[in-house]
N, CA, C and O atoms as CSV, one atom per row, in Angstrom:
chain,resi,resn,atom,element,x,y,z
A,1,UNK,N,N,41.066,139.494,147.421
A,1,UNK,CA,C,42.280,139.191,148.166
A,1,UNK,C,C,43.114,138.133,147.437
A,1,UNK,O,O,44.342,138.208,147.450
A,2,UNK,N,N,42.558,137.291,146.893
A,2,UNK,CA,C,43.095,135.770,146.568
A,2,UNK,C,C,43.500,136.215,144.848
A,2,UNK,O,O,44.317,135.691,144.091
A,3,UNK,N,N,42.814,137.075,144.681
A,3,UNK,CA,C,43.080,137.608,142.961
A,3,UNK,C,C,44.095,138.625,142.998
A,3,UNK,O,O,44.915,138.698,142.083
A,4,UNK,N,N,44.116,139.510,144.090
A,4,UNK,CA,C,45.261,140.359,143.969
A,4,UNK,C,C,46.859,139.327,144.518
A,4,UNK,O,O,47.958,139.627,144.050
A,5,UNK,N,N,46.723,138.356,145.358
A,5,UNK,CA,C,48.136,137.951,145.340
A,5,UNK,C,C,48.422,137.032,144.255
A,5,UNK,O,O,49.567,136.652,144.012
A,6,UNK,N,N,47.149,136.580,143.439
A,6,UNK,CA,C,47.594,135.887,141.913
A,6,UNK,C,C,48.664,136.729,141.227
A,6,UNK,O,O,49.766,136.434,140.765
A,7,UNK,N,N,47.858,138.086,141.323
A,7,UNK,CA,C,48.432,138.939,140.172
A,7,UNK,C,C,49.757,139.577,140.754
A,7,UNK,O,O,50.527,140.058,139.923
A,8,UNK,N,N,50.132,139.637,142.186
A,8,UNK,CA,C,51.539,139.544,142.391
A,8,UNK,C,C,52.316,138.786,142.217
A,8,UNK,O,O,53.425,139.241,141.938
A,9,UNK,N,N,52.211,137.714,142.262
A,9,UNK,CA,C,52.769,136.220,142.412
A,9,UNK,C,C,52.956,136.364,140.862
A,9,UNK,O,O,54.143,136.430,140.545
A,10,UNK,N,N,52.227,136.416,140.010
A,10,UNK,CA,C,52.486,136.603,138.761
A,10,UNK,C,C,53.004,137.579,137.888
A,10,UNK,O,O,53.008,137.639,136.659
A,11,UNK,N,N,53.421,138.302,138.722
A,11,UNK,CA,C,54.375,140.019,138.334
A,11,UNK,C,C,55.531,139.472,138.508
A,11,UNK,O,O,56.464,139.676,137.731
A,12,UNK,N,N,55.648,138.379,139.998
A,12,UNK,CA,C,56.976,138.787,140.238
A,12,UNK,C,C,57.554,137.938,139.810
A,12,UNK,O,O,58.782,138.022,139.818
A,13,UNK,N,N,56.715,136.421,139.094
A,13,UNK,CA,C,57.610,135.566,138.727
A,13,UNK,C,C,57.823,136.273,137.221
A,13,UNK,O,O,58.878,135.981,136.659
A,14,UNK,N,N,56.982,137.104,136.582
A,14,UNK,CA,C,57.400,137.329,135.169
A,14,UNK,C,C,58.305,138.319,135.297
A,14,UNK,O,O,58.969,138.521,134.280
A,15,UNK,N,N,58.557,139.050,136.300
A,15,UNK,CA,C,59.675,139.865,136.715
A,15,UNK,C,C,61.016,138.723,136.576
A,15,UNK,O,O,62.008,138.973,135.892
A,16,UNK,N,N,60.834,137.465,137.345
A,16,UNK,CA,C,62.403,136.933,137.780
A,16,UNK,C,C,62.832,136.188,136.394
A,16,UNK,O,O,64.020,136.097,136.085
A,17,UNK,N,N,61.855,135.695,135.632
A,17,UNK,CA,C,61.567,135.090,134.652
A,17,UNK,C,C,62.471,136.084,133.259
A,17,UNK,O,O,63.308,135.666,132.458
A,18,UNK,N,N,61.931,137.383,133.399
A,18,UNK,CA,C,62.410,138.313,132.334
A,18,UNK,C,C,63.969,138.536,132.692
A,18,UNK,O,O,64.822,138.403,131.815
A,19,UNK,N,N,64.409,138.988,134.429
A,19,UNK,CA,C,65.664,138.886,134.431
A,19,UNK,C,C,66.786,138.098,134.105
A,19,UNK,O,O,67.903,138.522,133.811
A,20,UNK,N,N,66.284,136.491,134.200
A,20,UNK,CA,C,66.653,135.292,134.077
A,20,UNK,C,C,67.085,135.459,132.338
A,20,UNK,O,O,68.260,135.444,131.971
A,21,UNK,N,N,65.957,135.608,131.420
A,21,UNK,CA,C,66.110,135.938,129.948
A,21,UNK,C,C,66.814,136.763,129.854
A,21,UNK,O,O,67.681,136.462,129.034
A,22,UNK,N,N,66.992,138.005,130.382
A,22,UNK,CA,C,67.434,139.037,129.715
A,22,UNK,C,C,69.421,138.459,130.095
A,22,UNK,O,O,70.244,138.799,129.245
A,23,UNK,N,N,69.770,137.899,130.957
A,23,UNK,CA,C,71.288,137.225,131.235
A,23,UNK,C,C,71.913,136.325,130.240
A,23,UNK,O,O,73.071,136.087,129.897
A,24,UNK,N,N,70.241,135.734,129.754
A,24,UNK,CA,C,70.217,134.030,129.042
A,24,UNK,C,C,70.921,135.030,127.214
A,24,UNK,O,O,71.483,134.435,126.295
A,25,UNK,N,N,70.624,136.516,127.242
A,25,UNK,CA,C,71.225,137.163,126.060
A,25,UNK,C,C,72.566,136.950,126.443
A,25,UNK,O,O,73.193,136.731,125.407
A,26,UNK,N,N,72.962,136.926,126.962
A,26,UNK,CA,C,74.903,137.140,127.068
A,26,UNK,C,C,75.423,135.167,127.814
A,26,UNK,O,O,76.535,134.639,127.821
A,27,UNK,N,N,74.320,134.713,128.228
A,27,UNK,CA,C,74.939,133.313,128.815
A,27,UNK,C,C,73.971,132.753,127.864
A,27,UNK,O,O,72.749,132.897,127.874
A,28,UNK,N,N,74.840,131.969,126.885
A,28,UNK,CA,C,73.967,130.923,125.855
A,28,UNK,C,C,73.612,129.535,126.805
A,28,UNK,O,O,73.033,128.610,126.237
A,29,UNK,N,N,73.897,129.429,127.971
A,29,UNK,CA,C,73.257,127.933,128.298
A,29,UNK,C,C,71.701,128.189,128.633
A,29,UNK,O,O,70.855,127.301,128.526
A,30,UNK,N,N,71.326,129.953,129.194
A,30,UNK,CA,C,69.744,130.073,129.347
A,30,UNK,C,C,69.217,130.043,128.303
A,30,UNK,O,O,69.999,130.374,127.412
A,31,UNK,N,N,67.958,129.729,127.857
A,31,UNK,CA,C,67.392,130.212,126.981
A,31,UNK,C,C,66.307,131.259,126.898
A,31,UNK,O,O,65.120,131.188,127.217
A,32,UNK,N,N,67.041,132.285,126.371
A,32,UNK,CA,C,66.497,133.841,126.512
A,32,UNK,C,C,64.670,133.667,125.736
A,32,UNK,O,O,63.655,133.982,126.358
A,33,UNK,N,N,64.680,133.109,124.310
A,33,UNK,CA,C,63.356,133.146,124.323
A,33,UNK,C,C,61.874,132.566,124.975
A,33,UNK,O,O,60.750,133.067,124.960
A,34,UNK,N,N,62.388,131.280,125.555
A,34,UNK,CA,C,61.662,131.087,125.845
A,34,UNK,C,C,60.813,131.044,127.745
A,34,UNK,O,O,59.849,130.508,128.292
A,35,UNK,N,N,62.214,132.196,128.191
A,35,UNK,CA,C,62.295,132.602,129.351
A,35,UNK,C,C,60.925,134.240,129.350
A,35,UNK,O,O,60.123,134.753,130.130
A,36,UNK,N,N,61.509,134.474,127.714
A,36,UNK,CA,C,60.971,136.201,127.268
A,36,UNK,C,C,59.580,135.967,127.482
A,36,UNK,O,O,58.926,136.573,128.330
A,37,UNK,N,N,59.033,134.922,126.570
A,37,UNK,CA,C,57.608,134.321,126.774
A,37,UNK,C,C,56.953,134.110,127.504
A,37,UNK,O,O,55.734,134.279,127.467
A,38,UNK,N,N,57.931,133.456,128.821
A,38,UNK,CA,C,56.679,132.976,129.994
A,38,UNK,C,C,56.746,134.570,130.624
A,38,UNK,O,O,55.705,134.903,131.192
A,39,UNK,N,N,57.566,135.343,130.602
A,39,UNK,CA,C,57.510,136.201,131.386
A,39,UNK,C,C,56.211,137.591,130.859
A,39,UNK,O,O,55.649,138.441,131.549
A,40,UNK,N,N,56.145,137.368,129.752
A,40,UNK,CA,C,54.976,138.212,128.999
A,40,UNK,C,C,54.107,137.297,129.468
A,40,UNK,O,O,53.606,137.906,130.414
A,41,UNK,N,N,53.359,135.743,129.416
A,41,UNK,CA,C,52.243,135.678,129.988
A,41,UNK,C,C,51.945,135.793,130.892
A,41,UNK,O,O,50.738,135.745,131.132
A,42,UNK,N,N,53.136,136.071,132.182
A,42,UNK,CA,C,52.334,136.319,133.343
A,42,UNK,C,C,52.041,137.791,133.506
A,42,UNK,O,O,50.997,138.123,134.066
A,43,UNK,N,N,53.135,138.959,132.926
A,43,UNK,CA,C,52.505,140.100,132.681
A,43,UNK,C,C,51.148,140.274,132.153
A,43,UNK,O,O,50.341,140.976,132.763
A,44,UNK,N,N,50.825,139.638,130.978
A,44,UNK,CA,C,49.682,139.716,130.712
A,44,UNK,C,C,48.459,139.699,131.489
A,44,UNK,O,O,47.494,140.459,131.570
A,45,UNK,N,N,48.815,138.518,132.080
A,45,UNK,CA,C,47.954,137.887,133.289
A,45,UNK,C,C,47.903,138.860,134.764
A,45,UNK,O,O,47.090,138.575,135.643
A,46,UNK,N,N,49.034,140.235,134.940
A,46,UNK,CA,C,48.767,140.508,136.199
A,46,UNK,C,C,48.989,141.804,135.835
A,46,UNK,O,O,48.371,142.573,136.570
A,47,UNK,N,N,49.679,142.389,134.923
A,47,UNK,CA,C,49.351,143.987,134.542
A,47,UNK,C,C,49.640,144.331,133.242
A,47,UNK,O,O,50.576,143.941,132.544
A,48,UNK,N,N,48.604,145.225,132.935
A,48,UNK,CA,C,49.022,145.874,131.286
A,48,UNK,C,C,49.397,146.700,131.649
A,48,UNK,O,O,49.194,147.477,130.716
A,49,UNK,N,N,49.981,147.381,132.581
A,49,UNK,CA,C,51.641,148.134,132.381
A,49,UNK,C,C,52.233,147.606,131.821
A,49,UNK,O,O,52.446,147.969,130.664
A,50,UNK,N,N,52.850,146.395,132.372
A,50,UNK,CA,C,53.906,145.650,132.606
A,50,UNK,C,C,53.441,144.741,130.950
A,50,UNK,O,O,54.169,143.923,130.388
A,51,UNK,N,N,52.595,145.018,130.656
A,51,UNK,CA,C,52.092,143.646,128.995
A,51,UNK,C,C,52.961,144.895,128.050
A,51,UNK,O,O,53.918,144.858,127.277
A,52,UNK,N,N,52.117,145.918,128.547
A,52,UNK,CA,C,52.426,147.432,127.311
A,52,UNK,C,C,53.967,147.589,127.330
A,52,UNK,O,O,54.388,147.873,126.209
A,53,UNK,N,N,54.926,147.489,128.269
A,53,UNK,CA,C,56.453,147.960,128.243
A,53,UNK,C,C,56.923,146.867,127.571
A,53,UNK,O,O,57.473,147.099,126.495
A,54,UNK,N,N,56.835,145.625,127.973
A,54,UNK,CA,C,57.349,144.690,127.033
A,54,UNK,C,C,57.243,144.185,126.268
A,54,UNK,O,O,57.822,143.161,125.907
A,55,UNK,N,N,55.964,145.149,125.506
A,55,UNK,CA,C,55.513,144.952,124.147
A,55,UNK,C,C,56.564,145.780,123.327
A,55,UNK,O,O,56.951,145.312,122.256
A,56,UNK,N,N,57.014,146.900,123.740
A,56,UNK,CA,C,57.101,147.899,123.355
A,56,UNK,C,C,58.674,148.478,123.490
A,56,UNK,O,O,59.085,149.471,122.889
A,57,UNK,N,N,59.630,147.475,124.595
A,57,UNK,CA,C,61.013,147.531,125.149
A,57,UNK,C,C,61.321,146.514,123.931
A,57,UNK,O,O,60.671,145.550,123.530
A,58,UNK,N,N,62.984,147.268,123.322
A,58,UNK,CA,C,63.173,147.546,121.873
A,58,UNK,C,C,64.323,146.335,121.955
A,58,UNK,O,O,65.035,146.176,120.963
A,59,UNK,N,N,64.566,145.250,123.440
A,59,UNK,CA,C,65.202,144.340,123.410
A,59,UNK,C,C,64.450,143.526,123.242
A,59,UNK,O,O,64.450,142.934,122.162
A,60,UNK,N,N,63.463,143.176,124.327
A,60,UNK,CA,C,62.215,141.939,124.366
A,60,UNK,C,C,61.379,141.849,123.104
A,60,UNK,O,O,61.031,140.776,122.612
A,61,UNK,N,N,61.078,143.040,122.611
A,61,UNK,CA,C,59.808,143.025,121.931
A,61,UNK,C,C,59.498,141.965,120.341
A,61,UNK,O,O,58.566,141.365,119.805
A,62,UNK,N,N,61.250,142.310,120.067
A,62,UNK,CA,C,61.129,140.969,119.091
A,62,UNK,C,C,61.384,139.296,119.462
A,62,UNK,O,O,61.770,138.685,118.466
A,63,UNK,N,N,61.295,138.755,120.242
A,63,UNK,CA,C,60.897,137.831,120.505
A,63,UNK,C,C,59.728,137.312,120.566
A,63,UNK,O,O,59.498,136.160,120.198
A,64,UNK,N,N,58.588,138.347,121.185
A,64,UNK,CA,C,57.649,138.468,121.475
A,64,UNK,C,C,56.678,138.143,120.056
A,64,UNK,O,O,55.938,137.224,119.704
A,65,UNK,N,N,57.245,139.757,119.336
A,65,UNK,CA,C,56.416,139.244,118.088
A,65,UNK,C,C,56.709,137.934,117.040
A,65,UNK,O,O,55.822,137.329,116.438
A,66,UNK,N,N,58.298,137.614,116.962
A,66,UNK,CA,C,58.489,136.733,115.932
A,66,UNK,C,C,58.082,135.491,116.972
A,66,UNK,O,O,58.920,134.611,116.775
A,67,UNK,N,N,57.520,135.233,117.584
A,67,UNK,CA,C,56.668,134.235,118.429
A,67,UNK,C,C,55.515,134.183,118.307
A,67,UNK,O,O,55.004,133.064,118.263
A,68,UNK,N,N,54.792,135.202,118.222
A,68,UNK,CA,C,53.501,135.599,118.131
A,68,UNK,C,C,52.973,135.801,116.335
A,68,UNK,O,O,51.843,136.005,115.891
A,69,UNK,N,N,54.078,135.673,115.726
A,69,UNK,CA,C,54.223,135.520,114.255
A,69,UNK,C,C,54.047,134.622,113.563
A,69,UNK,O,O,53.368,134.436,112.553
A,70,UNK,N,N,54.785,133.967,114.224
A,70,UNK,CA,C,55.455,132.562,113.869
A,70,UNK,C,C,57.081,132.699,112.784
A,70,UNK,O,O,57.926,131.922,112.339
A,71,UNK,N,N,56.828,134.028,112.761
A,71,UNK,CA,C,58.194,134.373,111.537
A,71,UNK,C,C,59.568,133.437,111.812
A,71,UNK,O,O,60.303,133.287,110.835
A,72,UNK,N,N,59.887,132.918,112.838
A,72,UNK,CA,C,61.561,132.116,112.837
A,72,UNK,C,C,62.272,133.205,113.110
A,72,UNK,O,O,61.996,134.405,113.121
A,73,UNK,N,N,63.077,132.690,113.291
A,73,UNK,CA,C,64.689,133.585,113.971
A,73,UNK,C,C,65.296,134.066,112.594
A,73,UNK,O,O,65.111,133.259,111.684
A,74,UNK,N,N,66.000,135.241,112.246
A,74,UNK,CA,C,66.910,136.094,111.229
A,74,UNK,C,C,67.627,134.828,110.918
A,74,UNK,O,O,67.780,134.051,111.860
A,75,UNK,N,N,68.122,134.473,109.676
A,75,UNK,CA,C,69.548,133.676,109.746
A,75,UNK,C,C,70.505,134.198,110.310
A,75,UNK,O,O,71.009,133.621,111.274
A,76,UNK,N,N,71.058,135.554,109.810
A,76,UNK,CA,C,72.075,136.038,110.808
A,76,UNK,C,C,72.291,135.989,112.755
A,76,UNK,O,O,73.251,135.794,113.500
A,77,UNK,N,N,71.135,136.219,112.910
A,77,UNK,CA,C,71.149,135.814,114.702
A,77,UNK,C,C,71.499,134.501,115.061
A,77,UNK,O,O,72.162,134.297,116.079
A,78,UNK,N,N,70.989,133.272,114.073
A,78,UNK,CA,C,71.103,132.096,114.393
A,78,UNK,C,C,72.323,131.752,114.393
A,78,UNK,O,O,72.717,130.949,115.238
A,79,UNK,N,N,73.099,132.234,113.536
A,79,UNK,CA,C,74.722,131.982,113.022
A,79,UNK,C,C,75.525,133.173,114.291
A,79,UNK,O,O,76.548,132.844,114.892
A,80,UNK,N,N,74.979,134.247,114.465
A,80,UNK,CA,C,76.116,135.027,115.399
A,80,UNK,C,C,75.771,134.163,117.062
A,80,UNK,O,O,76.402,134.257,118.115
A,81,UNK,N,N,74.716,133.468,116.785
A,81,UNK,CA,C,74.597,133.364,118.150
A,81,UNK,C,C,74.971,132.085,118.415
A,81,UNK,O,O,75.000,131.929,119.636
A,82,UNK,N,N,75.320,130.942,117.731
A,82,UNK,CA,C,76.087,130.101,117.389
A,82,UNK,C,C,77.610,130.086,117.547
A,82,UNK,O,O,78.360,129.226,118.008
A,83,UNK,N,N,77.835,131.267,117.038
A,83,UNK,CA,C,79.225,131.502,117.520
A,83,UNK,C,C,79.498,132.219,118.494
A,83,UNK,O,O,80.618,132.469,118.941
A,84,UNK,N,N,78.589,132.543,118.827
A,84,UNK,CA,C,79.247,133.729,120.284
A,84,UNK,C,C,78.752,132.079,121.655
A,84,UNK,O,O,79.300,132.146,122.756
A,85,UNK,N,N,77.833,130.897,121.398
A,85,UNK,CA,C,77.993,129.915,122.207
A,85,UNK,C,C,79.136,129.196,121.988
A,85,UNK,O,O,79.613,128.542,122.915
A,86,UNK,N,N,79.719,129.214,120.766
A,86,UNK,CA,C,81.137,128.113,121.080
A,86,UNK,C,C,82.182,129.261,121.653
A,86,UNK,O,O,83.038,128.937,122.476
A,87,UNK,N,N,82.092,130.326,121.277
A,87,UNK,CA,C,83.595,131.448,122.149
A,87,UNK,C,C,83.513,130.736,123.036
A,87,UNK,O,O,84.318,129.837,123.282
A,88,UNK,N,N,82.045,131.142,123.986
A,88,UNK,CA,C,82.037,131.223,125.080
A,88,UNK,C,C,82.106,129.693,125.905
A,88,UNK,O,O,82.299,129.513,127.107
A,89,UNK,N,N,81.973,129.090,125.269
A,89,UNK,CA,C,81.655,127.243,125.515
A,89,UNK,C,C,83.374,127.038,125.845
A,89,UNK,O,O,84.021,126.626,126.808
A,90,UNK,N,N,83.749,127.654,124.264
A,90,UNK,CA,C,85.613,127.038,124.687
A,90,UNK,C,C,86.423,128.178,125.667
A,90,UNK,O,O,87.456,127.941,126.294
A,91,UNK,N,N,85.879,129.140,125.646
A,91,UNK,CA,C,86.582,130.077,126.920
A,91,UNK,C,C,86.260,129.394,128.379
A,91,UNK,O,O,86.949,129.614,129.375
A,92,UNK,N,N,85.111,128.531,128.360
A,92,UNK,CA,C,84.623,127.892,129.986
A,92,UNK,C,C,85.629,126.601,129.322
A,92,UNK,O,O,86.307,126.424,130.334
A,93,UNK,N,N,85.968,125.977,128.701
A,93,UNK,CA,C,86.335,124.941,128.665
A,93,UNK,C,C,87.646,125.156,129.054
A,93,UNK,O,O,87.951,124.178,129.736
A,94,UNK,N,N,88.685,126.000,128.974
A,94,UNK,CA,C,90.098,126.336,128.713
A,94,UNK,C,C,89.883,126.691,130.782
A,94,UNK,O,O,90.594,126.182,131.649
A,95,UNK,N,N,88.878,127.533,130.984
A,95,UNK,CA,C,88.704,128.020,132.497
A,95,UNK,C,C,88.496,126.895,133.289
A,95,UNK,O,O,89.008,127.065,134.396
A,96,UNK,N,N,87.907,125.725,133.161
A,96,UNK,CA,C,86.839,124.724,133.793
A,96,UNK,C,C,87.750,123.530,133.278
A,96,UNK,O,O,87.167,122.449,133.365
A,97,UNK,N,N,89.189,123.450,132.704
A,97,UNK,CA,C,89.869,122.358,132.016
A,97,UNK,C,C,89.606,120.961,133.198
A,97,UNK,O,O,90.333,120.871,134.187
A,98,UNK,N,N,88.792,120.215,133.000
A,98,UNK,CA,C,88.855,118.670,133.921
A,98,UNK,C,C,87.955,117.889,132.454
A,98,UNK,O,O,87.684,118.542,131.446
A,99,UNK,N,N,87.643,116.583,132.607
A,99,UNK,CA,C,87.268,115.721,131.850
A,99,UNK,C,C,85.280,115.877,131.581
A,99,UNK,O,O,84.516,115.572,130.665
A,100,UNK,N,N,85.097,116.623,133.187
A,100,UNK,CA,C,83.505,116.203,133.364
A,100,UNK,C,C,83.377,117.697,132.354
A,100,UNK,O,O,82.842,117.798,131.250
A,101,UNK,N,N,84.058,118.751,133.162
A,101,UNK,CA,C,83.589,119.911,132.193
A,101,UNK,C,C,83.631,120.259,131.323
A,101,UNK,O,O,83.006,121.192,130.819
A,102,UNK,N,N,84.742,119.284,130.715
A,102,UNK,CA,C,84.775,119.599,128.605
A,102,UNK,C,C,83.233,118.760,128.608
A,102,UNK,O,O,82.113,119.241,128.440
A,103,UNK,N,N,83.626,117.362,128.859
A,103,UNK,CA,C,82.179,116.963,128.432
A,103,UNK,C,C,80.735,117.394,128.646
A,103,UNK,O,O,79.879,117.242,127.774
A,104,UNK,N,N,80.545,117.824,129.587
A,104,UNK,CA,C,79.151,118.980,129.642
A,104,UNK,C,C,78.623,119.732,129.051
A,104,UNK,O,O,77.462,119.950,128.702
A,105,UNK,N,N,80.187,120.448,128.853
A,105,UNK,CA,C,80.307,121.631,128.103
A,105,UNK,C,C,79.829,121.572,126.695
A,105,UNK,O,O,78.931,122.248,126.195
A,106,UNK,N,N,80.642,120.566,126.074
A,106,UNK,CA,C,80.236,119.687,124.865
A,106,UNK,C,C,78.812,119.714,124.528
A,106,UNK,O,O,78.238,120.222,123.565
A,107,UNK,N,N,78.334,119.003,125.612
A,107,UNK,CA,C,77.156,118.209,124.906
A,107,UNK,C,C,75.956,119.663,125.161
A,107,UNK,O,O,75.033,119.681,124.347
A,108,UNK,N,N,75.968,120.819,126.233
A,108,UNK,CA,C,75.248,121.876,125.796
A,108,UNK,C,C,75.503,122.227,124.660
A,108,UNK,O,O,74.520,122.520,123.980
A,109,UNK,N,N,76.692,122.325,124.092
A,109,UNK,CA,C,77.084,123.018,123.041
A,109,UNK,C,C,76.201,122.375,122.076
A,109,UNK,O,O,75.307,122.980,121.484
A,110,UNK,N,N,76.500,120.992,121.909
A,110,UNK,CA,C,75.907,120.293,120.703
A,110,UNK,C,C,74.590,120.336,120.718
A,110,UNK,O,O,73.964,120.438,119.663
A,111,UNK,N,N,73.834,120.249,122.203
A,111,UNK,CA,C,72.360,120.603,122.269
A,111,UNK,C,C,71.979,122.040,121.755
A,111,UNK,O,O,71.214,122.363,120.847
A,112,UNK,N,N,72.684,122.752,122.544
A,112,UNK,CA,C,71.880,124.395,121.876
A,112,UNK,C,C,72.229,124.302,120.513
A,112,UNK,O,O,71.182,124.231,119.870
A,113,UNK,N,N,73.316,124.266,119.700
A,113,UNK,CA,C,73.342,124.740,118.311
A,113,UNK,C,C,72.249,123.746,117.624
A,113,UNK,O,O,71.400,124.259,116.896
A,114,UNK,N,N,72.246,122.398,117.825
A,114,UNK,CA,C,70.672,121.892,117.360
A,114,UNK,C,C,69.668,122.300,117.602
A,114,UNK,O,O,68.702,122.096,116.867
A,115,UNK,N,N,69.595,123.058,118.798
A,115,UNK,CA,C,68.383,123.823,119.378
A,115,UNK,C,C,68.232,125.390,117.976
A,115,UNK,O,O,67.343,125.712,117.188
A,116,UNK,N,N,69.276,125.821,118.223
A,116,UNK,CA,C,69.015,126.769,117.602
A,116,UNK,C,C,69.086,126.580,115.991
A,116,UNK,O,O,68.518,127.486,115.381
A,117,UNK,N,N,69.767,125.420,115.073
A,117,UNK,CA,C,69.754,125.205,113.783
A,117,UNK,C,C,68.809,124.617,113.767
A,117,UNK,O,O,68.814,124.079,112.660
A,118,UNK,N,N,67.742,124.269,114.396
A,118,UNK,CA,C,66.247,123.465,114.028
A,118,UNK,C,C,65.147,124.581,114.029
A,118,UNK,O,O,64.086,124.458,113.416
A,119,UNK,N,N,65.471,125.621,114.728
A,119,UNK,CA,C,64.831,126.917,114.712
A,119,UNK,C,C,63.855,127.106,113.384
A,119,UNK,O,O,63.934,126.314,112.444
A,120,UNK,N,N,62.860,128.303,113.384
A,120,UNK,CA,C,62.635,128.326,111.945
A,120,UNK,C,C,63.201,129.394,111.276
A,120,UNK,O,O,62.890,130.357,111.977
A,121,UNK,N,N,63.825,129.790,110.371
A,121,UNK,CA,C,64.682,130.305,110.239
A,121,UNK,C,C,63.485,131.837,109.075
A,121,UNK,O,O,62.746,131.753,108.095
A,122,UNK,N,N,63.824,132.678,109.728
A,122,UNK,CA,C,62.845,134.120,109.160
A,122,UNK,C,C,62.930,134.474,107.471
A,122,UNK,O,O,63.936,135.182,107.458
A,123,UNK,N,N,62.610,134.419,106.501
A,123,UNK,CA,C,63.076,135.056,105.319
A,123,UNK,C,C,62.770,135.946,105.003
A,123,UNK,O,O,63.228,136.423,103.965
């Protein structure tokens, strides 16, 4: 009883977990990989259906492995995805124009692209 609502409880957060990632691809303030991750260990942890599809789903799956690699991120991803966070940083900034929200805005900005230029970068 107490093992089967583990293993729900743990479907459904790697369920909300994966949806959460899979948004964090198009909104750079989530962070998609390391949303991708927790959501594979709790699959792991509550079904190999659910381990096997997102081993194997041709969006998730490289995260998964260049994690499980250790390989680093493409240079090219690091750089498109760099720029597709400032579009989108100065399109909220121009939408959100007040003093608090440039500055917020800002300082994610300056956090993720350090986040992501400290990355290890794949060769």
């Amino acid at each position: 009883m107490i093992k089967n609502m583990k293993r729900r409880f743990l479907f459904s957060l790697g369920t909300i977990l994966l949806i959460i990632g899979a948004i964090g691809i198009f909104v750079p303030v989530l962070p998609t990989t390391p949303l991708v991750l927790a959501s594979f260990i709790c699959f792991s942890r509550s079904s190999k259906r659910a381990e096997k599809w997102i081993l194997k789903n041709r969006y998730f799956r490289s995260y998964i492995e260049n994690y499980k690699a250790n390989k680093g991120v493409p240079a090219d991803v690091k750089i498109k995805s760099i720029i597709f966070l400032w579009i989108t940083l100065i399109v909220s900034m121009v939408i959100f124009f007040n003093f608090y929200s440039l500055l917020l805005l800002a300082v994610v900005g300056v956090g993720v692209t350090t986040h992501i230029y400290l990355l290890k970068t794949k060769e």
